[in-house]
Backbone bond lengths (Angstrom), bond angles and torsions (degrees), N, CA, C in turn:
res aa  C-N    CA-C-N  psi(-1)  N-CA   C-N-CA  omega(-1)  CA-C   N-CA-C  phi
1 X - - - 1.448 - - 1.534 108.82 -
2 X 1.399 119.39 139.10 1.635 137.69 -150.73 1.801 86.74 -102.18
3 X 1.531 127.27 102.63 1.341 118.75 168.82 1.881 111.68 -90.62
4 X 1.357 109.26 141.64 1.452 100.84 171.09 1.365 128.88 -43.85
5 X 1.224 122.76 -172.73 1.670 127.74 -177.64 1.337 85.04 -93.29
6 X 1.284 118.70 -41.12 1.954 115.75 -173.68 1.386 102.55 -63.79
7 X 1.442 124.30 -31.83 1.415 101.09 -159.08 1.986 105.94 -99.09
8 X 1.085 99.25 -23.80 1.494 129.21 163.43 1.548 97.42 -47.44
9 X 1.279 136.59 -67.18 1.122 141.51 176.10 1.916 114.87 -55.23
10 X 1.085 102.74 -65.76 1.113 110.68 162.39 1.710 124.78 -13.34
11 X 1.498 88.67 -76.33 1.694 91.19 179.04 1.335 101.41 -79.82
12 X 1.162 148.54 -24.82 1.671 120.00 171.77 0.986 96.26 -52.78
13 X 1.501 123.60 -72.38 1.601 119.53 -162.60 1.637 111.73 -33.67
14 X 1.479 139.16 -41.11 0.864 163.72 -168.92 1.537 100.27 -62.96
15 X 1.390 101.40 -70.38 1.323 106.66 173.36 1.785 124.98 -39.30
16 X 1.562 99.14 -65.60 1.324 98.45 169.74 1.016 151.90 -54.83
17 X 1.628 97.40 -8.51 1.513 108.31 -175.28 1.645 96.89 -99.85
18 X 1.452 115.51 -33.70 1.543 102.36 165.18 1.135 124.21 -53.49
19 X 1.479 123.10 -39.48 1.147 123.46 177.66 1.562 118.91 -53.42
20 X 1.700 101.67 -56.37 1.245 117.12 -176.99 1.773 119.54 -48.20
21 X 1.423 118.45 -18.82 1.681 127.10 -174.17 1.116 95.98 -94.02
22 X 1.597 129.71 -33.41 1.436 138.49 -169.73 1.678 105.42 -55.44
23 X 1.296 83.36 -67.50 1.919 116.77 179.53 1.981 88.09 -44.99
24 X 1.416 125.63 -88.04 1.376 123.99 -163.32 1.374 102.03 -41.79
25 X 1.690 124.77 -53.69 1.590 104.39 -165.21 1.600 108.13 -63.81
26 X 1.414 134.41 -12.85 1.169 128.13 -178.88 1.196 125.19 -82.11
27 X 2.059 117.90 -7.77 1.059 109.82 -176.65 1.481 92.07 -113.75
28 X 1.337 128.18 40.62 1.981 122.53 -165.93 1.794 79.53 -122.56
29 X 1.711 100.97 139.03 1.658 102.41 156.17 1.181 113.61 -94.47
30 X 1.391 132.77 -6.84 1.199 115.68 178.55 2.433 109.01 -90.77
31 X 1.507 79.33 125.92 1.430 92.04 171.85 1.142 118.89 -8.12
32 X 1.729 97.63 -81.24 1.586 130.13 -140.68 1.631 94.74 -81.44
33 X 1.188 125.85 -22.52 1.473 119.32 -178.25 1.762 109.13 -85.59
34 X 1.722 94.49 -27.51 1.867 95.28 -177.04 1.774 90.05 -69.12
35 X 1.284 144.13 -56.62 1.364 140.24 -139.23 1.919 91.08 -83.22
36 X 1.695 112.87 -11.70 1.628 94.51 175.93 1.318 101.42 -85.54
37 X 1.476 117.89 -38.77 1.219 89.57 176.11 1.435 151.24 -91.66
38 X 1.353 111.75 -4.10 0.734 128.32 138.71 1.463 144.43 -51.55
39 X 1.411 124.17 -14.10 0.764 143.73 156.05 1.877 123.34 -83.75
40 X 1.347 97.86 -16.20 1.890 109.01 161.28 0.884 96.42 -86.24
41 X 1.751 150.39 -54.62 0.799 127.51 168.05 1.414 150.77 -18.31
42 X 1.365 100.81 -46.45 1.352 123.15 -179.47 1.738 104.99 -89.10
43 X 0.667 138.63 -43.30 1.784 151.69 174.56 1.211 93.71 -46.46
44 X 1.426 114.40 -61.49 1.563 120.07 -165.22 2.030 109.24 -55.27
45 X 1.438 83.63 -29.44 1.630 79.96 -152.20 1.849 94.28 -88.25
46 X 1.305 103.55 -24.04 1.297 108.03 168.02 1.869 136.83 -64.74
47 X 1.341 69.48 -27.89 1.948 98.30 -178.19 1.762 75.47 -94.35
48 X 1.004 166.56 -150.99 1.534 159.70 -74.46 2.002 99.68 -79.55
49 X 1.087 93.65 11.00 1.922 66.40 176.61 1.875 97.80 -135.97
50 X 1.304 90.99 18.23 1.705 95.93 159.03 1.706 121.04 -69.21
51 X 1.019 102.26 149.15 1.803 102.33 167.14 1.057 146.20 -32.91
52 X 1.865 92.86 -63.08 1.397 120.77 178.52 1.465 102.61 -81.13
53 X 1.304 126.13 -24.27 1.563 113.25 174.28 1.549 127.02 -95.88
54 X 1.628 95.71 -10.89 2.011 108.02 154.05 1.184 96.55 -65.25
55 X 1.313 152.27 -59.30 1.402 152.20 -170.00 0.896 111.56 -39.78
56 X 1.263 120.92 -73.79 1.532 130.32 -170.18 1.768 106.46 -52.02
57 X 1.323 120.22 -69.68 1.359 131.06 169.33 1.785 106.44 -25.70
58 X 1.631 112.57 -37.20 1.338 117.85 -166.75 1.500 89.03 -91.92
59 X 1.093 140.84 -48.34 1.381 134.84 154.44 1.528 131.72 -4.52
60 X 1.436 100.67 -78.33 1.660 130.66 -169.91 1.876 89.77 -68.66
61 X 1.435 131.40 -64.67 1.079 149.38 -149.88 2.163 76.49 -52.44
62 X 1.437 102.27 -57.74 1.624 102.16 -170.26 1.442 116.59 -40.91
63 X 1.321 106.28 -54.27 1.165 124.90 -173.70 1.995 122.18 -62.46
64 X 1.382 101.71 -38.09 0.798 88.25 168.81 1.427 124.47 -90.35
65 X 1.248 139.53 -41.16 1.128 126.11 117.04 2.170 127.31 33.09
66 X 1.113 88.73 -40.47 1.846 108.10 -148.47 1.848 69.05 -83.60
67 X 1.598 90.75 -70.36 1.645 98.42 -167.89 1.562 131.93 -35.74
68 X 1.196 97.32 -34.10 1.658 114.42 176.50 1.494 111.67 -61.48
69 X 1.145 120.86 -29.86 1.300 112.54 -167.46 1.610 107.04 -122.31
């Protein structure tokens, strides 16, 4: 399956920013701040690989898309 440049973009960005909370809670000594973020971490990545929110992403990616041409 052929994903847009928008949606292609999308999840890197996605990616990196999971990564990027991963990376901060690993360099924090306090506990309770590594398990928040780490725990956005995980929300985030959970909230982007839903259905209804691939949709939408597959949506917008159309649309903009539309504009270009």
């Amino acid at each position: 399956m052929n994903i847009s440049e928008y949606q292609r973009g999308y999840q890197d960005a996605a990616r990196e920013l999971i990564t990027w909370l991963h990376e901060e809670a690993a360099s924090m000594n306090d506990p309770h701040a590594r398990r928040i973020l780490d725990g956005a971490a995980f929300g985030l990545g959970v909230k982007i690989n839903r259905p209804e929110h691939k949709r939408a992403v597959e949506i917008r990616g159309q649309h903009s898309a539309n504009k270009q041409t």
